[in-house]
C-alpha positions in Angstrom: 66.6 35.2 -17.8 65.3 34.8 -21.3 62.5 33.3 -22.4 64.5 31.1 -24.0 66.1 29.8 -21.6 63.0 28.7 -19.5 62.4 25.8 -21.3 65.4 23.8 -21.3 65.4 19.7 -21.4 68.1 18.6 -18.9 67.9 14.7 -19.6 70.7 13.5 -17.1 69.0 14.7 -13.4 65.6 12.5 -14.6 67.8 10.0 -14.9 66.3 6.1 -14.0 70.0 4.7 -13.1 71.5 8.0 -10.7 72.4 7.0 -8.1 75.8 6.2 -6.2 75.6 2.1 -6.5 76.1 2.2 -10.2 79.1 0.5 -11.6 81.4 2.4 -14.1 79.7 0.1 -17.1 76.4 1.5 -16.0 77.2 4.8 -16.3 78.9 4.9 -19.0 76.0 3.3 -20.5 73.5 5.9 -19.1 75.8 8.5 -20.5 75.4 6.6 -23.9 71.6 6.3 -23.6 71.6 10.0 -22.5 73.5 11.3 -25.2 71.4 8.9 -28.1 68.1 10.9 -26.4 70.0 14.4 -27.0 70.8 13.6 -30.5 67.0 13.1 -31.0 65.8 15.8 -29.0 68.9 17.9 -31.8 67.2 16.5 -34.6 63.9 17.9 -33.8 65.1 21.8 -33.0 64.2 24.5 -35.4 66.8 26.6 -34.7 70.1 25.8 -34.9 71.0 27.3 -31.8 68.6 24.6 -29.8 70.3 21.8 -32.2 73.7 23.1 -31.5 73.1 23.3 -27.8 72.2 19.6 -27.7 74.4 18.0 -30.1 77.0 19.6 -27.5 75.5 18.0 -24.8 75.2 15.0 -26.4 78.9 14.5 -27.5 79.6 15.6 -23.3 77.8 12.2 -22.7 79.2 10.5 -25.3 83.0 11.0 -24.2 81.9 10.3 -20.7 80.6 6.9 -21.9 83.6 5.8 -24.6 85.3 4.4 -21.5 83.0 1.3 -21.5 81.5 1.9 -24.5 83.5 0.3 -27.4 83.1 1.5 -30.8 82.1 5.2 -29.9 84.7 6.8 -32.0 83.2 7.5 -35.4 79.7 8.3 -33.6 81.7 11.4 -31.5 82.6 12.4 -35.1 79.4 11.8 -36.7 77.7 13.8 -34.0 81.0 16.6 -34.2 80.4 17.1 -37.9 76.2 17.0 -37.4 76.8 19.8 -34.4 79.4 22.4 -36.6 77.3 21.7 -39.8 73.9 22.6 -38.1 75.7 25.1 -36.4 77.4 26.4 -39.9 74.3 25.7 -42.3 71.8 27.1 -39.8 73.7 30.4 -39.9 74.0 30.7 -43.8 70.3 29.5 -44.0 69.2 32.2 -41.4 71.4 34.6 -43.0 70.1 34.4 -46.4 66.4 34.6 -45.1 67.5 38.0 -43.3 68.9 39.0 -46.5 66.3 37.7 -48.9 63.7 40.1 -46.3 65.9 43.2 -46.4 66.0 43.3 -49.8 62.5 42.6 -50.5 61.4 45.1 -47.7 58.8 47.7 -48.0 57.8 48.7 -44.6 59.8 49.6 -41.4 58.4 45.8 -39.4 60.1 43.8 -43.1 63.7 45.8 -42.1 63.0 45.6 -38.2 62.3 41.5 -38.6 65.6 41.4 -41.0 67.1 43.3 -38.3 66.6 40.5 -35.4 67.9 38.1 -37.8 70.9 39.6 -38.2 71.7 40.2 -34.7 70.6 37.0 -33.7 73.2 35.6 -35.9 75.8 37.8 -35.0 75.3 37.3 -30.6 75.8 33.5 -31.4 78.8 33.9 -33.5 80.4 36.2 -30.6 80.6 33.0 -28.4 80.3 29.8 -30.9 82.9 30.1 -33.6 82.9 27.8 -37.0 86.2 26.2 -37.0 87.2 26.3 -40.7 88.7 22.6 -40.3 85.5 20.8 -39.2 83.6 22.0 -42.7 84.3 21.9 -45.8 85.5 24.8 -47.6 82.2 25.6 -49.7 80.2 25.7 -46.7 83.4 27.8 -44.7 83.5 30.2 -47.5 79.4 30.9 -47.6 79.7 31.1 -43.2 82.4 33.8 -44.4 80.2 35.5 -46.3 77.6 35.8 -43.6 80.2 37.7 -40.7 78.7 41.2 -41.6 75.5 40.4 -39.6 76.1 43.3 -37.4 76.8 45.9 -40.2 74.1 44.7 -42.0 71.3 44.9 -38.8 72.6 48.4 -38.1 71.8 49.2 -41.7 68.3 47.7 -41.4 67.5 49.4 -37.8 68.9 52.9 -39.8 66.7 52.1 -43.1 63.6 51.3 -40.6 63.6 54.3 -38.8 63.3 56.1 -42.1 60.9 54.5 -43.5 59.1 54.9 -40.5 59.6 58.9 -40.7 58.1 58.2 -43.8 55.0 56.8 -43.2 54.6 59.7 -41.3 54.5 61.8 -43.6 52.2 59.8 -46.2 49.7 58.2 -43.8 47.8 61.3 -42.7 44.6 58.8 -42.2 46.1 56.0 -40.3 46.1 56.1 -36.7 47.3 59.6 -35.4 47.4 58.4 -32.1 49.5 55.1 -32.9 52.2 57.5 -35.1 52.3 60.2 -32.2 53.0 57.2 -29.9 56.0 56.2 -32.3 57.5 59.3 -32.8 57.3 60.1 -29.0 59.5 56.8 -28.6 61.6 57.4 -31.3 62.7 60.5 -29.6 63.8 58.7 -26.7 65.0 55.4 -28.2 65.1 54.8 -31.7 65.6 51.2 -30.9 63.8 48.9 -28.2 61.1 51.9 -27.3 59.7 51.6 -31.1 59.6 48.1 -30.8 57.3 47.9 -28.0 55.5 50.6 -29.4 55.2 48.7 -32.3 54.0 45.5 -30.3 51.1 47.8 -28.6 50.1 48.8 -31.8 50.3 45.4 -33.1 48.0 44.6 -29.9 45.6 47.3 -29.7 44.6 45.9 -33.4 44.3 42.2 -32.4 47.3 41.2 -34.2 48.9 38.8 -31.9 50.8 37.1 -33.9 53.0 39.9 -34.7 52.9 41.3 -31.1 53.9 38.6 -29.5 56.7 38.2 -31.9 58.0 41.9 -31.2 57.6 41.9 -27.0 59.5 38.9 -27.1 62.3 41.2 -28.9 61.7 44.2 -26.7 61.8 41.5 -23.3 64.9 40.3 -24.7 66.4 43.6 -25.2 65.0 45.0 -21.6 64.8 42.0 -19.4 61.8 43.4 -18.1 58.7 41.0 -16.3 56.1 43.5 -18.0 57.3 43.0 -21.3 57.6 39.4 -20.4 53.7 39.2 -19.6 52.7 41.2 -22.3 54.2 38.4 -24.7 52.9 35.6 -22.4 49.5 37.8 -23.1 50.0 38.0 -26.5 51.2 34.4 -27.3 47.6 33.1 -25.1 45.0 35.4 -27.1 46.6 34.3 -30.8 46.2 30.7 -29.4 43.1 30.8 -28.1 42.0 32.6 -31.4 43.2 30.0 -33.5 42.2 27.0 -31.9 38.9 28.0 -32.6 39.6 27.2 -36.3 42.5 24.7 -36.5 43.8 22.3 -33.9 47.3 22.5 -35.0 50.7 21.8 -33.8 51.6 25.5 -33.9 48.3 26.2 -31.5 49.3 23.1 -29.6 53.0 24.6 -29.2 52.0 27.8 -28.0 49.8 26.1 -25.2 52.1 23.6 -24.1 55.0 26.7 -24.0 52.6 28.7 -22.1 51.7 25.5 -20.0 55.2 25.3 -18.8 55.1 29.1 -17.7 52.0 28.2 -15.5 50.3 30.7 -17.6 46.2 30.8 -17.0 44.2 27.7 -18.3 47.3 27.4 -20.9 48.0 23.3 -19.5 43.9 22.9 -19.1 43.6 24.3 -23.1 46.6 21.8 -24.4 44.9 19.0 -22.8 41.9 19.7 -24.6 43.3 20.0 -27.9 45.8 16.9 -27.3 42.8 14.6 -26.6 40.7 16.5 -29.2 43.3 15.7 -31.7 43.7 11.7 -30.6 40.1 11.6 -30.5 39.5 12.7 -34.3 42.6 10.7 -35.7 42.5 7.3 -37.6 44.2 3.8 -35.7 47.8 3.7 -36.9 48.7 7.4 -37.5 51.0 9.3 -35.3 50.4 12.0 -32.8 52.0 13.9 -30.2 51.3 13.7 -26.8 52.8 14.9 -23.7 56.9 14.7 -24.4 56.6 12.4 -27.6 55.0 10.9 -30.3 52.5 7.9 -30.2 51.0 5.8 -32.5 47.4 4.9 -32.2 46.5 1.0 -31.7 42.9 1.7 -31.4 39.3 3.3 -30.1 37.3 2.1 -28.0 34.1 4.4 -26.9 35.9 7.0 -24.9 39.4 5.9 -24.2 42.3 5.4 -27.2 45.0 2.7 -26.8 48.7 4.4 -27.3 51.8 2.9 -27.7 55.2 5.1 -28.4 56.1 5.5 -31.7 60.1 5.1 -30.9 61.3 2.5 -28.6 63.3 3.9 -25.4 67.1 3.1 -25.6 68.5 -0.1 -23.9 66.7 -1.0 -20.4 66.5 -4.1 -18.5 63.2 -6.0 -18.0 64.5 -6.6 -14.6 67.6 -6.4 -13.0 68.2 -8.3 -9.9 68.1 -11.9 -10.3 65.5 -14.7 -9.7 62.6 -15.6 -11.4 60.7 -12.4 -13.0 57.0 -11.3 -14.1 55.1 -7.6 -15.0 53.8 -7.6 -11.4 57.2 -7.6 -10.1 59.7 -6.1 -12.2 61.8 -3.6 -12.1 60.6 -1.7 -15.4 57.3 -2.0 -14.1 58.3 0.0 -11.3 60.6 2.4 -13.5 57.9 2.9 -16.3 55.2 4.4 -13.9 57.3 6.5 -11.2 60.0 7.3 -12.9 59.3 7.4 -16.9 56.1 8.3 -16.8 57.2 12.2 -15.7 59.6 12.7 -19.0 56.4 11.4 -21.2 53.7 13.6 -19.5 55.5 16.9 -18.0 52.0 18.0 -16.8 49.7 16.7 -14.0 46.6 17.1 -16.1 48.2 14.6 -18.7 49.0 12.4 -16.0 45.7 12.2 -14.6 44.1 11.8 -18.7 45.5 8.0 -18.4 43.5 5.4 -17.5 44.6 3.1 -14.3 44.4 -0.2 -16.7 44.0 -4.0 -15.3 46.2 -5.6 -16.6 45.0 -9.9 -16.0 47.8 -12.4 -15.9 48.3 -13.9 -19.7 49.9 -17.3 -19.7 52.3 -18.1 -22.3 49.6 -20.9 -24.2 52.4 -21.6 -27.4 54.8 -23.1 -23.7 52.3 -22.9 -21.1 54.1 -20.7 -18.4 52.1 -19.2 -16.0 52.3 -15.2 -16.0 52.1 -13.6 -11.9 49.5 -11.6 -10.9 47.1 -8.9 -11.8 48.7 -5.6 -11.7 46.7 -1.9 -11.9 49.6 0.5 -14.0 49.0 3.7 -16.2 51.8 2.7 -18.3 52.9 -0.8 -19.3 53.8 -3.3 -22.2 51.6 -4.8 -24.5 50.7 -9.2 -24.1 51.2 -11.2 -26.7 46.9 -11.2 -27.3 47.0 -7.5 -27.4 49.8 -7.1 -29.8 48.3 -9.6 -31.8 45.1 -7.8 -31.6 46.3 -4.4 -32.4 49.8 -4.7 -33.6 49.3 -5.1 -37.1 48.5 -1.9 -38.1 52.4 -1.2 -36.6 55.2 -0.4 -38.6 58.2 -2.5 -38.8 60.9 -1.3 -36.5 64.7 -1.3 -36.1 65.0 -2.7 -32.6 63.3 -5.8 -31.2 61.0 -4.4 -27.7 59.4 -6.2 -24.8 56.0 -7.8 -24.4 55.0 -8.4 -20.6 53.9 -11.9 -21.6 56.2 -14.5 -20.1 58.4 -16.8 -22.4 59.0 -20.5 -22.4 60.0 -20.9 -18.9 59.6 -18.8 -15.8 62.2 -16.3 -15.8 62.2 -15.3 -19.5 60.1 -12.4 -21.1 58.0 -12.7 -24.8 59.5 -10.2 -27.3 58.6 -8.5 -30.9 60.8 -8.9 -33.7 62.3 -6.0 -35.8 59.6 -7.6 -38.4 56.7 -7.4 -35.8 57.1 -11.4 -35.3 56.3 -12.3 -31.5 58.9 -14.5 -30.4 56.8 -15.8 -27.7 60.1 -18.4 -26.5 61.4 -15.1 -24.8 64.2 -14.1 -23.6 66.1 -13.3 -20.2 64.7 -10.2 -18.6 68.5 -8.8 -18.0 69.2 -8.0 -21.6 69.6 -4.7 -22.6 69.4 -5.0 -26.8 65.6 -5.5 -26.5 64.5 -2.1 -26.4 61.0 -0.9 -24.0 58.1 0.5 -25.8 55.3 1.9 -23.4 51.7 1.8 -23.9 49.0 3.7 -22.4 45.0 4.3 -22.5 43.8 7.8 -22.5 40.6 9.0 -21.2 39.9 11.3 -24.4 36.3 12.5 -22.9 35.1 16.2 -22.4 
């Protein structure tokens, strides 16, 4: 298996509504929902590979849910045309940064890195075509331009080996023992064996960077677990190099990739940094936690108040009937057993959030009574606590759920698109007011 294809995010088996009792609307809603969270998940992908990949799962969804969904017809096409022009503008992008290398090359790793580019390009194009009908002819004619990918790596891998013949030659005071290695590997592969050799060399001089970068290639090409650890290896010491300087998303990235291999203290190290990181910013700002991104309400001491930055598609309050509060409803339940593993994939970030009491609040604009106190990890804000920390909120393109009930028992509090709190509610059963979790982090050492 490639590396690659270890971390995958399969959406439908976390599913909150699988199960066998669902009516066809519900799962052709689920299917809708699904497919909205792949579209997102597309939209965040570097590569257009990942973006193609979920764009396709996405429109799978989206035809599964058209038969209850009205009005799904131009979003299949919007999502078609987004899938073959990420698909088609990835390639020509990637293309022209292979080419723009190649011809700006001066060493055998700028020809070998145009190299992967091109046969990157040209392993996907073996098995995910560009249909000249679903773009438009000046983008078809520039993906034309890009189907010599396999010439042009061949050329690259030829003009590397050269160049590194050459170096040979010229570099009588670099390492004899690194060139000897080279040439030894050479004569039995001019292809994968250099590449790892390159990779040693790369590691024996504390570049990790660059040797992670090539045993990734050479595991890729040989499938091999050594190879596989030596990147795992590689990826760990340039992370825990650099997060002694910079607590970046790139450092972040690597731990939390690393964290999902079970690789040393890799999910102990991302924890760190991620509370580090909410620690240190300002109330309001963004930041990524877990599986998503969060906004920061506010400090207080030791603990940080977070509430998701994007409201989750289209979920009950409660479904089931009768008369409904936090303490018993069904998106209380769904929120912290279910939800709460697609936000925090890792125990350690599980166990960073605080078990909050959470006091009955009255409704005091109608005077209904709220139920009773509840312990939860994740919930929805009151109506005091939005109105003590909501301000600093952006306005938002779906209305979302308070916990606070609304004029009369049965009904739940709301905020507006405009961050108004329509504290006259509304019935818990309604799926166009979106959920919006909150949580309070323990960001102590």
């Amino acid at each position: 298996m490639k590396n690659s294809e270890k971390i995958d995010i399969q959406l439908e088996s976390d599913s909150a509504l699988d199960n066998e009792e669902l009516t066809e609307e519900q799962r052709c809603q689920e299917h809708y929902e699904t497919a909205l969270r792949y579209i997102n998940i597309a939209k965040h992908m570097k590569q257009y590979e990942d973006q193609d990949k979920y764009y396709h799962r996405a429109l799978k969804n989206l035809r599964l849910a058209r038969a209850k969904v009205p009005g799904l017809k131009p979003m299949i096409q919007d999502v078609v045309d987004k899938k073959y022009y990420a698909r088609a503008q990835g390639k020509i992008a990637t293309y022209e940064e292979a080419c723009k290398i190649r011809d700006l090359a001066r060493t055998s790793t700028d020809y070998y890195s145009a190299q992967t580019l091109f046969e990157r390009i040209h392993k996907y194009e073996i098995n995910h075509k560009i249909p000249e009908h679903l773009v438009t002819p000046e983008i078809y004619a520039q993906v034309c331009q890009c189907q010599d990918s396999e010439q042009q790596a061949a050329y690259c891998s030829e003009m590397a080996d050269k160049l590194l013949l050459q170096q040979r030659r010229k570099s009588q005071f670099s390492s004899l023992a690194i060139i000897a290695v080279i040439i030894a590997a050479l004569a039995f592969s001019r292809t994968t064996l250099s590449r790892k050799c390159l990779a040693e060399a790369y590691s024996l001089t504390k570049n990790y960077d660059n040797a992670a970068r090539w045993y990734k290639y050479v595991y890729q090409k040989s499938h091999d677990d050594r190879d596989f650890e030596n990147y795992k290896e590689s990826q760990y010491k340039f992370a825990e190099k650099q997060s002694l300087i910079s607590n970046s998303e790139t450092v972040r990235g690597i731990f939390r990739e690393l964290a999902f291999l079970n690789y040393k203290d890799s999910e102990a190290c991302l924890l760190r940094l991620e509370k580090a990181r909410i620690a240190e910013m300002p109330d309001g700002e963004k930041i990524r936690f877990g599986n998503v991104n969060w906004r920061i309400l506010t400090h207080e001491g030791s603990k940080v108040l977070l509430i998701k930055d994007k409201t989750v598609s289209a979920l009950s309050f409660h479904h089931g009937g009768g008369e409904v509060t936090w303490d018993n409803s069904t998106i209380r339940r769904w929120l912290n057993q279910v939800y709460i593993d697609e936000l925090f994939p890792f125990e350690s970030e599980k166990n960073a959030l605080i078990n909050t009491t959470l006091v009955p609040e009255d409704n005091t604009v109608y005077g209904t009574k709220d139920g009773k106190e509840t312990t939860d990890k994740v919930f929805f804000l009151s109506i005091g606590e939005f109105s003590r920390y909501g301000s600093i909120l952006p306005n938002t393109q779906n209305l979302w759920w308070l916990r606070t009930p609304g004029s009369t028992p049965g009904t739940i509090a709301f905020v507006s698109t405009d961050k108004t709190i329509m504290a006259y509610g509304y019935d818990p059963g309604n799926t166009n007011i979106k959920t919006r979790p909150a949580v309070w982090v323990d960001v102590s050492e």
